[in-house]
KEBA-156353 format. One record per atom (N, C-alpha, C): x, y, z. Coordinates in pm, whole numbers, padded with zeros to 5 digits, always signed. Example, Ala and Ser with C-alpha at 12.3 -4.5 7.8 and 13.67 -1.06 7.14 Angstrom:
REM KEBA-156353
+01319-00569+00780/+01230-00450+00780/+01320-00330+00780/+01285-00225+00708/+01367-00106+00714/+01290+00003+00787/
REM end
This chain:
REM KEBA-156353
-02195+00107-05151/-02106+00166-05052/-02144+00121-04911/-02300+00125-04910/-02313+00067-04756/-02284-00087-04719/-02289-00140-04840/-02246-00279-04795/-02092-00286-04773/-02034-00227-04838/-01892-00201-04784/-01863-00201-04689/-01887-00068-04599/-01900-00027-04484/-01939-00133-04391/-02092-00196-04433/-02136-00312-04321/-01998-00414-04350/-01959-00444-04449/-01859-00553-04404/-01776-00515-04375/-01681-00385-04408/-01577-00344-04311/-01574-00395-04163/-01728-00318-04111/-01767-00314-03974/-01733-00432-03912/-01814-00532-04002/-01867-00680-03930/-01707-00765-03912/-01639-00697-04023/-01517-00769-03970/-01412-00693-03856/-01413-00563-03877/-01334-00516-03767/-01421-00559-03605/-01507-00604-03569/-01576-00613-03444/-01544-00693-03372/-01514-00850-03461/-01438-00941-03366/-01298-00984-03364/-01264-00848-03498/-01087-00868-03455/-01081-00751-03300/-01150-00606-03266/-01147-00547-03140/-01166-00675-03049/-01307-00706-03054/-01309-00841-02963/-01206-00945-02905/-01162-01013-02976/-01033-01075-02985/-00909-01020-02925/-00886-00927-02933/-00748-00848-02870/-00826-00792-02731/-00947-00800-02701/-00970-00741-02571/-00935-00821-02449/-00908-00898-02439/-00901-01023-02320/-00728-01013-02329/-00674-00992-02404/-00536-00977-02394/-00467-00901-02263/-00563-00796-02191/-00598-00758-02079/-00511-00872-01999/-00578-00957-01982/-00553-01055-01875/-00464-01169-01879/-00418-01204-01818/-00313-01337-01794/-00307-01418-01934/-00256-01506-01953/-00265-01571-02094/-00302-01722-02018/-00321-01789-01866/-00428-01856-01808/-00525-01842-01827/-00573-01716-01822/-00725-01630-01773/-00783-01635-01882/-00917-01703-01873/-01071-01688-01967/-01102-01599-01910/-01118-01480-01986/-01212-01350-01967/-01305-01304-02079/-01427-01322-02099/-01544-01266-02156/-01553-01125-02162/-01572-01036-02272/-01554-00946-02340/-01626-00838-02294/-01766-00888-02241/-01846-00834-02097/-01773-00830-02010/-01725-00917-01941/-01625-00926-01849/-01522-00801-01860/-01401-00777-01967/-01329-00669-01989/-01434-00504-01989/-01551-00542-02065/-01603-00360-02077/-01679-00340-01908/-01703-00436-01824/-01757-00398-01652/-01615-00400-01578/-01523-00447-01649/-01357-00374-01537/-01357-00255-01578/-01362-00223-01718/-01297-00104-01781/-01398+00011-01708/-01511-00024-01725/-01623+00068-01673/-01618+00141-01524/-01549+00064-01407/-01567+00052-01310/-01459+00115-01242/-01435+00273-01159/-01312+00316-01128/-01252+00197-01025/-01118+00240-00996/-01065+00200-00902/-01053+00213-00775/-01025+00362-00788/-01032+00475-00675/-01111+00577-00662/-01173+00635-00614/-01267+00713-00601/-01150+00867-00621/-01239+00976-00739/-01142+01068-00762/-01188+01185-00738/-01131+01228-00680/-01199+01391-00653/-01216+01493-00775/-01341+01544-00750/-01429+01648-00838/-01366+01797-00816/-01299+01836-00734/-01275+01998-00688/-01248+02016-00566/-01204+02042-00501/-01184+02148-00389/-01312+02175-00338/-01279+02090-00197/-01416+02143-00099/-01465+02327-00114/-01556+02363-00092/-01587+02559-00108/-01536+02554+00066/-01483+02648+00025/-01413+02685+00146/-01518+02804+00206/-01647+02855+00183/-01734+02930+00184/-01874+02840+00168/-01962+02811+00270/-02070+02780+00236/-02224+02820+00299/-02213+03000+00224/-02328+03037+00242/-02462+02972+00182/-02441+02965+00057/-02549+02906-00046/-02416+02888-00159/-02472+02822-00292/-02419+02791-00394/-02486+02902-00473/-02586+02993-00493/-02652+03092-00558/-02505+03174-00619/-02539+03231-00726/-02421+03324-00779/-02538+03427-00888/-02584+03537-00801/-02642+03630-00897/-02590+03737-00884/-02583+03883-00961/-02535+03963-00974/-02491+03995-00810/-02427+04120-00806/-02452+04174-00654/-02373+04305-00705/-02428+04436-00612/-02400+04540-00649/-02406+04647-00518/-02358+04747-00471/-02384+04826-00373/-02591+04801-00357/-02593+04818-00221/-02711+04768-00173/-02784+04629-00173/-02714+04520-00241/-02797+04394-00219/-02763+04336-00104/-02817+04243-00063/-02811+04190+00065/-02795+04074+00040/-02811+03966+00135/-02848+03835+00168/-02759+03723+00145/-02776+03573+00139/-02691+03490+00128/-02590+03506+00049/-02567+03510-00085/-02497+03529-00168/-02360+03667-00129/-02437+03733-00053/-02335+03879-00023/-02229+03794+00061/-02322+03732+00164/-02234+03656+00286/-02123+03616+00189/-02164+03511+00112/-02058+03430+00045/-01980+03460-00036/-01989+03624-00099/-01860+03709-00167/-01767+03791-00049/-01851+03759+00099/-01786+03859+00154/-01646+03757+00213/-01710+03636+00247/-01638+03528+00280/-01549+03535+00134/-01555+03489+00031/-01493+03485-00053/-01350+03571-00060/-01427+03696-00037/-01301+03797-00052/-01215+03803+00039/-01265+03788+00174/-01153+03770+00275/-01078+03658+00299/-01080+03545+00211/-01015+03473+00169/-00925+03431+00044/-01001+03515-00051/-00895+03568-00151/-00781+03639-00149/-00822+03712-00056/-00708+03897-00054/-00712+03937+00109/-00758+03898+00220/-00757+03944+00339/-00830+04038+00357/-00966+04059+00308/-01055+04170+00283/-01024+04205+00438/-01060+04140+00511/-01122+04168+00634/-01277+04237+00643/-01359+04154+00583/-01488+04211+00573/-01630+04127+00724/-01637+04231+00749/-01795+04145+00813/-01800+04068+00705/-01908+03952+00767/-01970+03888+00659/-02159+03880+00725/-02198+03991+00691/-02308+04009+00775/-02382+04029+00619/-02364+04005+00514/-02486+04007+00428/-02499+04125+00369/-02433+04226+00439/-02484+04342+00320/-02435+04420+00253/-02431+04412+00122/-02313+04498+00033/-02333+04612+00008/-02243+04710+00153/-02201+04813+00135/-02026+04887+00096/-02056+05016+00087/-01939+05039+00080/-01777+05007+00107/-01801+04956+00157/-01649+04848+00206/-01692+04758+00144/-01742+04612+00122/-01756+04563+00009/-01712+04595-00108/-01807+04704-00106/-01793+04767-00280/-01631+04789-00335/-01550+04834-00180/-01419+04855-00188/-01316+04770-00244/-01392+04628-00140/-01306+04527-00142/-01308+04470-00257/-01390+04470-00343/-01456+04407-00425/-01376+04461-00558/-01364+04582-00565/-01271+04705-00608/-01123+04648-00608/-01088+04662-00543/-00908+04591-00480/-00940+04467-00561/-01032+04358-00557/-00939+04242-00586/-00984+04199-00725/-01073+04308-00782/-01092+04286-00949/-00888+04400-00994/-00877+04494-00945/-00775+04565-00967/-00670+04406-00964/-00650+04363-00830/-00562+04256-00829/-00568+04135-00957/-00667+04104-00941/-00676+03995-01043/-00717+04025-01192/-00710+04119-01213/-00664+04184-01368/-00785+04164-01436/-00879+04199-01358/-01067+04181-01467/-01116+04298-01450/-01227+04308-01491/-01285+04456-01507/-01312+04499-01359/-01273+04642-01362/-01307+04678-01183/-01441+04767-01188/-01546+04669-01141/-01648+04828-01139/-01749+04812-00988/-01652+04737-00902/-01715+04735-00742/-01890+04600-00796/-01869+04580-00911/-01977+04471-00884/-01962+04346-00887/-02045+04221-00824/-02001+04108-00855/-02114+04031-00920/-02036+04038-01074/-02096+03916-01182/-02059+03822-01214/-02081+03750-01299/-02051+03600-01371/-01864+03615-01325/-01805+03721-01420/-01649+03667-01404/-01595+03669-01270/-01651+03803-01192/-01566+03812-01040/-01633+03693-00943/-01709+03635-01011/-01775+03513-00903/-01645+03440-00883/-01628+03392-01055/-01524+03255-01055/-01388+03288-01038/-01362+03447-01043/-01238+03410-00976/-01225+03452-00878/-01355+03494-00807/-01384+03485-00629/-01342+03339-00589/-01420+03219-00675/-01449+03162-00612/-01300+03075-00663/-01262+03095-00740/-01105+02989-00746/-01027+03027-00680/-00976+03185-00637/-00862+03242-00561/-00896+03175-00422/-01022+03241-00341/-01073+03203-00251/-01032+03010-00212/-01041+02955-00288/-01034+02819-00270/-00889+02775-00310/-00794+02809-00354/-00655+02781-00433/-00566+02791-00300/-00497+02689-00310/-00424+02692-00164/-00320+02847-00179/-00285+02857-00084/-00180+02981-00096/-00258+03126-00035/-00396+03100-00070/-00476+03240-00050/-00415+03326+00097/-00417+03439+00092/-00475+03572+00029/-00371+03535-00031/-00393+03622-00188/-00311+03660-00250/-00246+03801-00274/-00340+03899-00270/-00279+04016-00277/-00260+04101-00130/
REM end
């Protein structure tokens, strides 16, 4: 069976080969190296995502009434760009936070419990960035 297989192989390799240069002009000598470093090689340079329209830190850990620090900044930014929180963005998640935070899990149809985890990150962080924002 494996010799099968090896000759299957050995013959399908330079019929691919063969049809690869077809690529090019029916003038054109092109080497088969030649076709897999075009194919390899973009054209245009393509965009990865949407600049963050928020750039406290890239950190995404829990956050809950009383945490502080970079990451708060960047849900607080987040939210007032999602939904028009209108939040300071002074770092510290208090009660207004907790509010806002409240409102736009209600809006965006995920669990509402004033905290921000794994899911309200990402769709902090897609609303926040999706042209059109605020949304609610």
């Amino acid at each position: 069976m494996r010799r099968v297989l090896t000759a299957v192989a050995a013959l399908a390799l330079p019929i691919s080969l063969a049809a690869a240069p077809a690529v090019a002009s029916a003038t054109d000598t092109v080497e088969p190296a030649q076709v897999v470093e075009k194919l390899n090689r973009p054209t245009a340079l393509v965009a990865q995502g949407p600049d963050d329209i928020c750039d406290f830190t890239d950190s995404r850990p829990s956050l809950s009434l009383g945490s502080s620090g970079a990451a708060v900044r960047q849900a607080q930014c987040y939210l007032n760009q999602a939904v028009g929180a209108g939040l300071d963005e002074d770092g510290d998640f208090g009660r207004v936070t907790q509010s806002a935070t409240r409102a736009f899990q209600q809006c965006a149809g995920i669990v509402v419990d004033g905290r921000i985890g794994a899911q309200t990150w990402s769709f902090l962080s897609f609303w926040a960035n999706a042209p059109g924002a605020p949304f609610c």
